[in-house]
C-alpha positions in Angstrom: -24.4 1.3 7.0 -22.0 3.4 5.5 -20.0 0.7 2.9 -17.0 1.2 0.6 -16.9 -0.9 -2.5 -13.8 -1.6 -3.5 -13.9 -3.9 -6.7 -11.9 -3.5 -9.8 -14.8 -5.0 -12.0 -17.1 -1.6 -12.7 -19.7 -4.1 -13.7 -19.5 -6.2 -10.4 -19.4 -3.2 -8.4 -22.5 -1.5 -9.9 -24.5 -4.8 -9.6 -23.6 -4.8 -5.8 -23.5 -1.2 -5.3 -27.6 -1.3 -6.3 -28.3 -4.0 -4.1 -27.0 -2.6 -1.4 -28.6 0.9 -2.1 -32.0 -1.4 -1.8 -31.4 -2.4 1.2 -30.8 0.8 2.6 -27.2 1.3 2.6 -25.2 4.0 1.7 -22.3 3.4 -1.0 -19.4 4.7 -2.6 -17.2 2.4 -5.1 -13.5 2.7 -5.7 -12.0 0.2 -8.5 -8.0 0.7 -7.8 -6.2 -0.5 -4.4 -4.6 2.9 -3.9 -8.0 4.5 -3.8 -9.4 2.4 -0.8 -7.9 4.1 1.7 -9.0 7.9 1.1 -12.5 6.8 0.8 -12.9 5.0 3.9 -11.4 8.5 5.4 -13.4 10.8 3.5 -16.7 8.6 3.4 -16.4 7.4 6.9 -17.3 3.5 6.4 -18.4 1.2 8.7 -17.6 -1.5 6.4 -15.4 -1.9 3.1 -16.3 -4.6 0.8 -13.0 -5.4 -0.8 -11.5 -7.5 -3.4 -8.0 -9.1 -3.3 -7.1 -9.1 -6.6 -7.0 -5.1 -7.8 -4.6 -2.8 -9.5 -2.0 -0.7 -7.4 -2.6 -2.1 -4.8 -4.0 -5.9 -3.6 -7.1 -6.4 -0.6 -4.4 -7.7 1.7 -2.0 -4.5 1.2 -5.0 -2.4 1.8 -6.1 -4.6 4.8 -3.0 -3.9 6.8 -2.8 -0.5 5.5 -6.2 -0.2 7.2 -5.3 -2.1 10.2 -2.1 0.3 10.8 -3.9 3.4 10.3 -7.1 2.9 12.3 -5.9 0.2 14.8 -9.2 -1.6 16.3 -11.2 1.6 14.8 -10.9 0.8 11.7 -14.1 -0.3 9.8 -15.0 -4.1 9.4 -13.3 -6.0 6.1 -15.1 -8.5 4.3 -13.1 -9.9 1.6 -15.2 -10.4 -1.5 -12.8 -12.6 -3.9 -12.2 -15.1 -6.0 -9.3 -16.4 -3.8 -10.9 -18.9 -1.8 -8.4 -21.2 -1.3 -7.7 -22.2 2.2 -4.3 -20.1 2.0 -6.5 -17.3 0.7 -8.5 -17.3 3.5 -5.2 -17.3 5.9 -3.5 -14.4 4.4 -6.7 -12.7 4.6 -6.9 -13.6 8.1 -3.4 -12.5 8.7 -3.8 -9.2 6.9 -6.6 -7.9 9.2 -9.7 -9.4 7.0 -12.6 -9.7 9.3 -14.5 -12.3 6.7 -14.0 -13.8 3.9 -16.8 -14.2 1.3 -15.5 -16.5 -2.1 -17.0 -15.8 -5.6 -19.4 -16.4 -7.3 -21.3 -15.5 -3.8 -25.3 -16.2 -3.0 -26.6 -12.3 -2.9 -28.6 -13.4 0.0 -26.0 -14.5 2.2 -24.0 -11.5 2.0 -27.2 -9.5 3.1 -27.2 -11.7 5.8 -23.5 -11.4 6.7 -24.0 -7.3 6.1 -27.2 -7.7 8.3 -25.0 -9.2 10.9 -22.4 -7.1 11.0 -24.9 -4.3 11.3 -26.2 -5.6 14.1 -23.5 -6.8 16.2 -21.7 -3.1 15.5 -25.3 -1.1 16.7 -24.7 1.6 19.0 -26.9 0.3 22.4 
């Protein structure tokens, strides 16, 4: 899959960006809000990986910004946050945020989420 990193932490986003690249999957990482949006247009994601809490411009801003843009083309959105409060999870929700993943997150189970998502979005 095709996967947009967008983490403000350059640290956190390395770590995932080369455990993704192991599994197969191609990357590119943005670390400000603003900067989501032109790299799921020029890279072409199928899936954006996205924190809440970044600069310029927060997960749920770029969400709807997404949502607006592409409409039901846009690519899947799996927050990747340390809001995981049940109101968290909601304005996620409401912002056009497919899933929510909380940190610290198991590695593993985000493969498995990834691999799912994969999957269920196959071309047959």
């Amino acid at each position: 899959m095709r996967i947009v990193i967008a983490e403000d932490d350059r640290d956190t986003a390395a770590t995932l960006e080369a455990l993704l690249n192991d599994e197969g999957h191609q990357t590119r990482c943005v670390h400000h809000g603003r900067d989501v949006v032109q790299a799921v247009g020029q890279f072409g994601s199928d899936l954006v990986l996205l924190d809440i809490g970044m600069p310029g411009m927060t997960g749920y801003d770029v969400a709807r910004e997404l949502r607006d843009r592409y409409g039901s083309a846009k690519p899947v959105l799996v927050a990747v946050t340390a809001y995981g409060k049940a109101v968290d999870k909601l304005m996620a929700k409401n912002a056009g945020i497919d899933y929510h993943v909380s940190k610290p997150y198991d590695p593993r189970q985000l493969l498995a989420l990834i691999g799912k998502i994969a999957e269920a979005n196959r071309p047959r």
